[in-house]
Backbone as CSV, one residue per row, in Angstrom:
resi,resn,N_x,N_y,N_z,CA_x,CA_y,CA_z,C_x,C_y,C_z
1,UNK,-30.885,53.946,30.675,-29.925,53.527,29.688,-28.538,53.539,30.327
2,UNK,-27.894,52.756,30.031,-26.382,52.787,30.452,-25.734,52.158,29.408
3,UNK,-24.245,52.601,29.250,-22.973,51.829,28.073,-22.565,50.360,28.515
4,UNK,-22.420,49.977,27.561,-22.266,48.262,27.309,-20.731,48.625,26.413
5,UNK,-19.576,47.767,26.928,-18.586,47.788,25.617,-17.744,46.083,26.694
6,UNK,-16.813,45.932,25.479,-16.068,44.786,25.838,-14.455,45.374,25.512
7,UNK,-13.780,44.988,26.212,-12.413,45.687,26.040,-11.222,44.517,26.260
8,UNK,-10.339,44.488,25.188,-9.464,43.359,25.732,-8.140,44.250,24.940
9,UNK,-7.105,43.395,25.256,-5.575,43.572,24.815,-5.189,42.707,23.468
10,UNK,-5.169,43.040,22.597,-4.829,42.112,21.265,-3.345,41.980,20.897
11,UNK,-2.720,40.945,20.342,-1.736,40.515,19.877,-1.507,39.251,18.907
12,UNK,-1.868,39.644,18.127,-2.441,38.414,16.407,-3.740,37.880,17.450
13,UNK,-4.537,38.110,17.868,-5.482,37.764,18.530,-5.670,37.960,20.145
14,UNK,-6.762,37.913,20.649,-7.086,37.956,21.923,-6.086,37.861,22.950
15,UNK,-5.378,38.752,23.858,-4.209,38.275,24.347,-4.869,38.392,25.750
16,UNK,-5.233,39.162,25.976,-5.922,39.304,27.717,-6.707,40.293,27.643
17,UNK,-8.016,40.007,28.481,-8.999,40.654,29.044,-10.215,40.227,29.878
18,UNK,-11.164,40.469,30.314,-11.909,39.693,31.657,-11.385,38.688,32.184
19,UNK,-11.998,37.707,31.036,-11.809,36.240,31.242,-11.006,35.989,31.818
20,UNK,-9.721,36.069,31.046,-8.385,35.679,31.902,-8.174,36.357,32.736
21,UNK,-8.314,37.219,32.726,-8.204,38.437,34.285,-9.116,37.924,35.649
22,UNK,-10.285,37.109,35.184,-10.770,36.327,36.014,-10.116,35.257,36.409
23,UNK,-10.101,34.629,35.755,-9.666,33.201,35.769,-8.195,32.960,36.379
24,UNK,-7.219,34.669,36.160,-5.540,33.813,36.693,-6.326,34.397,38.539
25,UNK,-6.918,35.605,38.522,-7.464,35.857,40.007,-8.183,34.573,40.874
26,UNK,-8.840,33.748,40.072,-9.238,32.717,40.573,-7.856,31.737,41.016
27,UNK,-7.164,31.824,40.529,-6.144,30.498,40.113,-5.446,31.116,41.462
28,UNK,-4.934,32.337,42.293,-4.201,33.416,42.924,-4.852,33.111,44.008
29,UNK,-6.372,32.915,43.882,-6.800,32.565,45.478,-7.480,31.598,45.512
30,UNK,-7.271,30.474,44.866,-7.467,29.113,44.471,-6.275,28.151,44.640
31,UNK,-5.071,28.967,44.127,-4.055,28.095,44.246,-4.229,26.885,43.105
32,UNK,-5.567,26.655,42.164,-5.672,26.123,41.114,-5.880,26.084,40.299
33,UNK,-5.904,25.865,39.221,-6.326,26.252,37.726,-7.968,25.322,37.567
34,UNK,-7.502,24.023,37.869,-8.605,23.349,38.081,-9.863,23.750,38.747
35,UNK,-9.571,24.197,39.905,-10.832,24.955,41.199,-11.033,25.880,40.272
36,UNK,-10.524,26.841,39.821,-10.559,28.173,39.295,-11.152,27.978,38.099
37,UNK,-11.209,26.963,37.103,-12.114,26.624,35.605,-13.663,26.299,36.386
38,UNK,-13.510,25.525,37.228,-14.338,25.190,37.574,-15.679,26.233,38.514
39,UNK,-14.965,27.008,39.032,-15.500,28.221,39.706,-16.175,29.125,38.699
40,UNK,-15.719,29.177,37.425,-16.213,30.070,36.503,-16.929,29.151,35.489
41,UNK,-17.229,27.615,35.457,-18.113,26.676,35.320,-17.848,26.479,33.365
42,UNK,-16.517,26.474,33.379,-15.504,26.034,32.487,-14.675,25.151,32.830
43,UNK,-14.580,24.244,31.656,-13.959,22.871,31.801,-12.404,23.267,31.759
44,UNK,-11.783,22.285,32.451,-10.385,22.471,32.897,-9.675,22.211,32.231
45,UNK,-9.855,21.423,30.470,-9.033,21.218,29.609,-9.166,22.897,29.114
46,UNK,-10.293,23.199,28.704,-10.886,24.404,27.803,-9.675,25.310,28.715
47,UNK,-9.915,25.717,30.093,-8.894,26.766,30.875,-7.305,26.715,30.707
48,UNK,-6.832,25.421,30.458,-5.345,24.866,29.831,-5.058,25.213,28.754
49,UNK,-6.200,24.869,27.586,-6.121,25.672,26.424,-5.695,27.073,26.211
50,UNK,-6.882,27.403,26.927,-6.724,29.506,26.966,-5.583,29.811,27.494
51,UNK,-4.721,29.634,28.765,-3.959,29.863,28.976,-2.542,29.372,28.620
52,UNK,-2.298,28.884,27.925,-1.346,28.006,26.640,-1.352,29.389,25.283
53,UNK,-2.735,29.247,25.106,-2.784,30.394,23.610,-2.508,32.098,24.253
54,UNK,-2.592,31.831,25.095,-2.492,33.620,26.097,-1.116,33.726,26.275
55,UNK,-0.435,32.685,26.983,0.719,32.677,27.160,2.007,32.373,25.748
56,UNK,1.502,32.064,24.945,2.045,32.088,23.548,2.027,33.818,22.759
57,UNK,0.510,34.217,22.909,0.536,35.597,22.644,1.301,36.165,23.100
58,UNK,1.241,36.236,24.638,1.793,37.353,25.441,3.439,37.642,25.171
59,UNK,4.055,35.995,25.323,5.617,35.531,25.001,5.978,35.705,26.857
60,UNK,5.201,34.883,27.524,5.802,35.173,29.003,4.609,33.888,29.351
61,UNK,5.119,32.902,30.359,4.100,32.266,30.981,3.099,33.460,31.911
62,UNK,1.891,32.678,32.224,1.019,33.302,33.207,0.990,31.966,34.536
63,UNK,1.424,31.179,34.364,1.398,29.924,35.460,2.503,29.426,35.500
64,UNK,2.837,29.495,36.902,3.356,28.025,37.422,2.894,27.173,37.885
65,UNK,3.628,25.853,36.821,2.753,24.573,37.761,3.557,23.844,38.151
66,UNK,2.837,23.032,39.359,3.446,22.185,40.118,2.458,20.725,40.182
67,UNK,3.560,20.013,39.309,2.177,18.570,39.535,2.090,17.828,41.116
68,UNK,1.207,16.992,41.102,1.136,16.692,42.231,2.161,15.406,43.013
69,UNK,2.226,15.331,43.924,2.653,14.174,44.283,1.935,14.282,46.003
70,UNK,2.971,14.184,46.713,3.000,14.276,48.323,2.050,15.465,48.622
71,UNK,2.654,16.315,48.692,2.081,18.130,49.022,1.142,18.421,48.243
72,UNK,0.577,17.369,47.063,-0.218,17.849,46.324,0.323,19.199,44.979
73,UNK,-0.265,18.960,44.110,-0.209,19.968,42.761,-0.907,21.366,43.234
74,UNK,-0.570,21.885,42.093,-1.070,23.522,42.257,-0.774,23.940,41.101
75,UNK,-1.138,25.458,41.027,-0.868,26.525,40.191,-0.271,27.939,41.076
76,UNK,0.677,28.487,40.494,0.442,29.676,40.987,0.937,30.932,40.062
77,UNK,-0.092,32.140,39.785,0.592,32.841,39.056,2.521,33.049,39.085
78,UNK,2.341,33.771,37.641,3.891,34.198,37.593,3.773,35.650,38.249
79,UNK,5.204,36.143,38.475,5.228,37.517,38.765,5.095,38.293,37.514
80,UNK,5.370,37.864,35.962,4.827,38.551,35.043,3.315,38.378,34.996
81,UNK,2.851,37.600,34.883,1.186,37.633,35.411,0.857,38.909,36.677
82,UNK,1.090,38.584,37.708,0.477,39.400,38.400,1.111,40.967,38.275
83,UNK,1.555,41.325,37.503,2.223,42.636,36.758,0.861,42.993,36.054
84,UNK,0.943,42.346,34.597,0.095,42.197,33.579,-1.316,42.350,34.431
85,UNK,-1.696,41.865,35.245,-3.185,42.039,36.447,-2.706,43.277,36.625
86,UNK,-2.185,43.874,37.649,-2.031,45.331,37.995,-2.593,46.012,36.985
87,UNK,-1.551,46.406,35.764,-1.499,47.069,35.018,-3.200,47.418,34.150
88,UNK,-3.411,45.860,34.134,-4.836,45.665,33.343,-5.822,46.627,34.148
89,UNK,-5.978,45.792,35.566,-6.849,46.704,36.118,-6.931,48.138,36.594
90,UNK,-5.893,48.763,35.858,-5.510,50.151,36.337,-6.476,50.716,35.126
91,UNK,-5.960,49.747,33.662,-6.437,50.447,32.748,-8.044,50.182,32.728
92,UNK,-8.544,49.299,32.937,-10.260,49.062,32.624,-10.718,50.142,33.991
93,UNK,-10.257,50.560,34.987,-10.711,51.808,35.830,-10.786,52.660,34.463
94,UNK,-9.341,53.171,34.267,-9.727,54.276,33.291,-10.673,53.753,32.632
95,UNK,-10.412,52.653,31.455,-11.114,52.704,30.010,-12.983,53.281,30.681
96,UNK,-13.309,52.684,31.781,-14.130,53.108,32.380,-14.760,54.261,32.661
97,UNK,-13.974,54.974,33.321,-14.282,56.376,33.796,-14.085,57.115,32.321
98,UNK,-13.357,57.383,31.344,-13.432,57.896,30.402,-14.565,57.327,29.490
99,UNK,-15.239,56.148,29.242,-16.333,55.778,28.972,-17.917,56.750,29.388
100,UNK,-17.786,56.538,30.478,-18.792,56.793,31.247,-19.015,58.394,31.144
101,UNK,-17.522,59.118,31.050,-17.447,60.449,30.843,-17.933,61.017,28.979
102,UNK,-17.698,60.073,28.518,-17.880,60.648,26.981,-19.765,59.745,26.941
103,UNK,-19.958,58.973,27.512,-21.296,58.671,27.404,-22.285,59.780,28.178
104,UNK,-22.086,60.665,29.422,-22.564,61.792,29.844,-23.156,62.813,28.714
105,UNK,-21.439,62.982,28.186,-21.338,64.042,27.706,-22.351,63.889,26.111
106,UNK,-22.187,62.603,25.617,-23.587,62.572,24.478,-25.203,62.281,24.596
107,UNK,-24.805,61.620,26.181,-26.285,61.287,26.173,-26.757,61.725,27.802
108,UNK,-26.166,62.461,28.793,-26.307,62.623,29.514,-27.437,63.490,29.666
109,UNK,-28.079,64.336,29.067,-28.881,65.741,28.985,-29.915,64.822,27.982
110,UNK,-29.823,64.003,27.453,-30.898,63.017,26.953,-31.777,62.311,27.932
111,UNK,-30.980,62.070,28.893,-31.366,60.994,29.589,-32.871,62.291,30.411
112,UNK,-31.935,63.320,30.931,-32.358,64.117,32.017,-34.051,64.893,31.160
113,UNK,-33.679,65.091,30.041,-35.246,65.545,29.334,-36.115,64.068,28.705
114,UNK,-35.980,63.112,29.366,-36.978,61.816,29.256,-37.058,61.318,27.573
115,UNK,-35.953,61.212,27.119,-35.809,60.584,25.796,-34.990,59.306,25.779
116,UNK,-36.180,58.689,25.602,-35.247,56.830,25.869,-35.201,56.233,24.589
């Protein structure tokens, strides 16, 4: 047996968690939003969307874009984005380890006398 939970950041709705935590990391070593929808085998309007309604929540872009011409287009996170990443993944370590610690502690001695 092991814990299952989903954990995100709310603000009148869904403001950040995996997904986007995936998806701007993709975009960071992608350099695209496009490559990066596509890498996680989501359509690239749908990824414009989410990050439009994220970045409305949040009240801070998560992208810069650059359309294309010569040098070609891109994306690249903001420095409030890659803040907001830090921070996130500091906390899902914890939310984690304190998970895992209060799941021991109720079911840990369950597990060990063969009650599934």
């Amino acid at each position: 047996m092991k814990i299952g939970y989903k954990v995100w950041l709310d603000n009148n709705g869904k403001a950040f968690g995996d997904g986007p935590y995936e998806l701007l990391s993709l975009v960071e070593k992608m350099i695209s939003l496009h490559q990066a929808a596509n890498q996680m085998g989501m359509s690239y309007s749908k990824a414009w969307r989410l990050i439009r309604t994220l970045e409305e929540r949040l009240g801070f872009a998560l992208l810069e874009r650059k359309v294309g011409g010569q040098s070609g287009g891109g994306s690249h996170i903001t420095p409030q984005a890659r803040n907001l990443m830090k921070h996130y993944e500091r906390f899902r370590k914890d939310v984690n380890t304190a998970l895992e610690k209060i799941y021991l502690k109720h079911f840990g001695s369950v597990e060990r006398k063969g009650w599934k």
